[in-house]
C-alpha positions as CSV (number, residue, x, y, z in Angstrom):
1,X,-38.0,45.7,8.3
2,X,-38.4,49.2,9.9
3,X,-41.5,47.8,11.7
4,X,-39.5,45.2,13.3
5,X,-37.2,44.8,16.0
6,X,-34.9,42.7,17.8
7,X,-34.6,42.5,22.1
8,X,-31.7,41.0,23.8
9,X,-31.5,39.9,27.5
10,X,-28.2,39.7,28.0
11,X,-26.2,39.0,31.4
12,X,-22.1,38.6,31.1
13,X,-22.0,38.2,27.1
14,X,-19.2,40.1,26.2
15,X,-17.5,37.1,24.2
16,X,-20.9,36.6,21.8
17,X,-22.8,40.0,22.0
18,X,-20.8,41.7,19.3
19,X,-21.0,39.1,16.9
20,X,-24.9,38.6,17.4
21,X,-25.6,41.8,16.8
22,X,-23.4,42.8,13.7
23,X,-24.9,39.7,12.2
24,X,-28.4,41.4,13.3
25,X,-27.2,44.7,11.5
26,X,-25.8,42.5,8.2
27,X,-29.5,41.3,8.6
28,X,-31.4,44.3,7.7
29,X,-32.0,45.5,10.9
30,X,-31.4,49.4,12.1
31,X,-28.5,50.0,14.8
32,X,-31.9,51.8,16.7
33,X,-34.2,49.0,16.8
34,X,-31.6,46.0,18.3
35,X,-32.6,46.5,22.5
36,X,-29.9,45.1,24.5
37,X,-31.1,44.4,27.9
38,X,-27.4,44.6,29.9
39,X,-28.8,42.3,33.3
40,X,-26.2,43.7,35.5
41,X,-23.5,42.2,33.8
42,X,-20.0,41.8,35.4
43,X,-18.4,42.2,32.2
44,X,-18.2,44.5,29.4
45,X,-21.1,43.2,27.4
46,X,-23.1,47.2,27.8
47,X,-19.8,48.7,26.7
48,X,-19.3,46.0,23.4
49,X,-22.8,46.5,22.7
50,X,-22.5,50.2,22.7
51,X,-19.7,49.9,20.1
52,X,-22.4,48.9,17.5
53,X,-24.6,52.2,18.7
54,X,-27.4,50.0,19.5
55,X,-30.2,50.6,22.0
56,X,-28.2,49.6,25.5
57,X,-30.4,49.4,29.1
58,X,-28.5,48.6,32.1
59,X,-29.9,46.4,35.1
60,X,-27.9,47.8,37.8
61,X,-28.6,44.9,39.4
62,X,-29.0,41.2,37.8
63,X,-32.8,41.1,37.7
64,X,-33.3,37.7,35.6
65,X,-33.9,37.6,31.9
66,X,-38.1,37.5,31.9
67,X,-37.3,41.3,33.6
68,X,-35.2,42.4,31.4
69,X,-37.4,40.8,28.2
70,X,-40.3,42.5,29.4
71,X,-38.1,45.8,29.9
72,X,-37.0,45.5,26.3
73,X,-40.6,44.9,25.0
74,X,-41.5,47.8,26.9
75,X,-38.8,50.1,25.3
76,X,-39.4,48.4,21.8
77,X,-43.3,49.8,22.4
78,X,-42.1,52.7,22.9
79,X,-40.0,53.2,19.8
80,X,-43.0,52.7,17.8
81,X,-42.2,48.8,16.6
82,X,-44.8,46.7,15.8
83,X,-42.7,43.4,16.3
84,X,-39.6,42.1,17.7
85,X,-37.5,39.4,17.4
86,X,-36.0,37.4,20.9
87,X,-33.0,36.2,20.9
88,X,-30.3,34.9,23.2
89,X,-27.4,36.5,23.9
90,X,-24.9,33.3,24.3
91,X,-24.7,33.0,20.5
92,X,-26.6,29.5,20.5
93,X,-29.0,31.2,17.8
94,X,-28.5,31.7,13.8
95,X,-29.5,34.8,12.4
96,X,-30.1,33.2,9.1
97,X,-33.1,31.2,10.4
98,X,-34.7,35.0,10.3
99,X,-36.0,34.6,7.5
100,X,-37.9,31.3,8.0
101,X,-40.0,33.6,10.7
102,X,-40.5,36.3,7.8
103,X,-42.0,34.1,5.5
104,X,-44.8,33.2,7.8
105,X,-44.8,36.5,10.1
106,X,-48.5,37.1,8.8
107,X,-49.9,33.7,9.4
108,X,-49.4,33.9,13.8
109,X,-49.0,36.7,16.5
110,X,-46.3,34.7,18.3
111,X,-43.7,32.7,16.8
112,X,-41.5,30.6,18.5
113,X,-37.6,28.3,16.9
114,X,-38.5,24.9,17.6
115,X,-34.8,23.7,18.7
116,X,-35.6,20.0,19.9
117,X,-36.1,18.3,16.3
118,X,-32.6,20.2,15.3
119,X,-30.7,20.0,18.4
120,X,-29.2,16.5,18.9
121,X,-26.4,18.2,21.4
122,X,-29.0,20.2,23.9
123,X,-27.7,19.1,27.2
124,X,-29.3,16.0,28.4
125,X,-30.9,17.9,31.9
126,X,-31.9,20.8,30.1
127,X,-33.9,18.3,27.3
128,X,-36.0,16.7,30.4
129,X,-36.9,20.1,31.3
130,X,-38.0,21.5,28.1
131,X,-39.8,18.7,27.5
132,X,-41.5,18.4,31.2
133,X,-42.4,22.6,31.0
134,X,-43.5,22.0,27.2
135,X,-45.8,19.1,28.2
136,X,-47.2,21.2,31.4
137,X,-47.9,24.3,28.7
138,X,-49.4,22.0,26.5
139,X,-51.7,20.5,29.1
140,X,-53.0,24.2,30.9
141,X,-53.4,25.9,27.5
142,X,-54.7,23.1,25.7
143,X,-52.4,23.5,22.3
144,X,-50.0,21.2,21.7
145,X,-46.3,23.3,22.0
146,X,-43.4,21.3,21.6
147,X,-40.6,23.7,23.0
148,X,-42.1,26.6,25.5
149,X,-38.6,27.7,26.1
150,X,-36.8,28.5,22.9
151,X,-35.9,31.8,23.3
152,X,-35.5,32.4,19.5
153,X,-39.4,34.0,18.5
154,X,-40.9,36.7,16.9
155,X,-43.6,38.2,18.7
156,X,-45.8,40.8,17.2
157,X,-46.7,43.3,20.0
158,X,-50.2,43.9,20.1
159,X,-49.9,41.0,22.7
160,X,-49.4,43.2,24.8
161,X,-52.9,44.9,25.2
162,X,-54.0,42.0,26.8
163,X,-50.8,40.3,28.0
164,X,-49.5,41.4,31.4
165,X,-45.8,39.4,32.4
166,X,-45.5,38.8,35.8
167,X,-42.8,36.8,36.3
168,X,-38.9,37.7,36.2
169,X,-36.8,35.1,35.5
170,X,-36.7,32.1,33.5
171,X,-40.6,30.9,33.2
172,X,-41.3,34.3,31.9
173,X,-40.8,32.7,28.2
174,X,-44.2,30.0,29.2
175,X,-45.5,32.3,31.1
176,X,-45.6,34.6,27.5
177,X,-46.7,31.2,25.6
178,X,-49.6,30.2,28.1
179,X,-51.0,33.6,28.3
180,X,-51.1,34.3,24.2
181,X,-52.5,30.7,23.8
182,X,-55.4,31.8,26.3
183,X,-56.2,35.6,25.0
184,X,-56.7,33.5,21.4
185,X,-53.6,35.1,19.8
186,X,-52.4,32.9,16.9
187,X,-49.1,30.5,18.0
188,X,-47.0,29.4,15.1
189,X,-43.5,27.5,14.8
190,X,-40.1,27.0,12.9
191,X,-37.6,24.9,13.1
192,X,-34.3,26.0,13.7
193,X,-30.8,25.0,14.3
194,X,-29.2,25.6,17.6
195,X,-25.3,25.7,18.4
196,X,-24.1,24.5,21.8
197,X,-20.6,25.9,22.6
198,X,-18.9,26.5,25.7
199,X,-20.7,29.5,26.6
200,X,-22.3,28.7,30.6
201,X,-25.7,28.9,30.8
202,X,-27.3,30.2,33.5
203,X,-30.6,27.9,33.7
204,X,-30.4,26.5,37.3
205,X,-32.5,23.6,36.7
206,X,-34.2,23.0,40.4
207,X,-34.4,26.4,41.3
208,X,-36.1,27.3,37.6
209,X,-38.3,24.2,37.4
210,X,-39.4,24.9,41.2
211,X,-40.4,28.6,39.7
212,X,-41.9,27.4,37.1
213,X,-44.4,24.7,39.5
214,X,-45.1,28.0,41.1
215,X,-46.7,29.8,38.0
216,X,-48.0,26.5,36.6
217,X,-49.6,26.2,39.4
218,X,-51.2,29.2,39.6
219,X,-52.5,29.2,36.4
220,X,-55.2,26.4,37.9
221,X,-56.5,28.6,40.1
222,X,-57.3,31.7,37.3
């Protein structure tokens, strides 16, 4: 898996970090490839990540985890990678369901966990708004996606010739989905299982959904 790599947005992760990415390096994957995006982190999640001598960039400043994805796909192109893995840095996210993206990695150009079907103990706010933003996505790109937010994908890079991010925080996940859907890349799905813990999350569901309205929005008028 020397083509592929993994990029983590991470912000205050200290407690899951080293555990996600020492399952990552069990994985297969090279200490070089795993990006950890730091998002100004008040903690020592850089300095645990460092431990494991993988790839660390610092936010000096928390910038929102759509900046810091699109930094880490930036740093991934740089390094010569062809595709990398997403995946949240709260631990929510198994490392064995890897493989289930391998087997059809060919077959699509984005591929994105599908956590609803598996995921009986997602927080009842955070289910309306998956479903609501999913429905919206499904609506402006015309494809039926059933979870725009999972942050657990595999995303071969080429996207970004034609794929431009412009958002920073949250929505930058359907902002990615919409904007593959309508450059005619290929969008595939797995299921996956999800673990809700204690971890806090830091969705804030009015300000988010507002910023998503925003780029929805938008998209009508391109």
């Amino acid at each position: 898996m020397n083509y592929i790599g993994v990029v983590i947005p991470a912000y205050n992760a200290e407690k899951s970090i080293g555990g996600i990415i020492k399952s990552l390096i069990e994985s297969g994957f090279e200490p070089n490839a795993i990006i950890v995006v730091d998002d100004g982190s008040k903690d020592r999640t850089g300095a645990v990540a460092l431990d494991y001598r993988v790839d660390v960039l610092t936010n000096e400043k928390n910038l929102g985890k759509g900046a810091s994805l699109n930094r880490g796909f930036k740093r991934a192109i740089s390094k010569g990678l062809k595709k990398v893995f997403t995946i949240d840095a709260d631990g929510q996210h198994r490392t064995s369901d890897i493989k289930k993206f391998l087997k059809i990695e060919n077959e699509y150009d984005l591929i994105i966990g599908m956590r609803l079907k598996n995921s009986p103990d997602m927080p009842f706010i955070r289910r309306i708004v998956n479903r609501t933003t999913s429905l919206v996505i499904s609506l402006l790109g015309k494809k039926y996606v059933p979870d725009v937010q999972s942050g657990f994908r595999l995303i071969d890079l080429k996207i970004f010739d034609k794929i431009q991010l412009k958002t920073k925080n949250f929505q930058t996940e359907s902002e990615l989905v919409y904007k593959a859907v309508k450059n005619g890349y290929r969008l595939g799905f797995v299921p996956i299982a999800t673990l809700y813990n204690s971890e806090r999350s830091y969705i804030m569901p009015l300000i988010d959904t507002i910023r998503f309205i925003n780029m929805a929005v938008r998209f009508l008028w391109v």
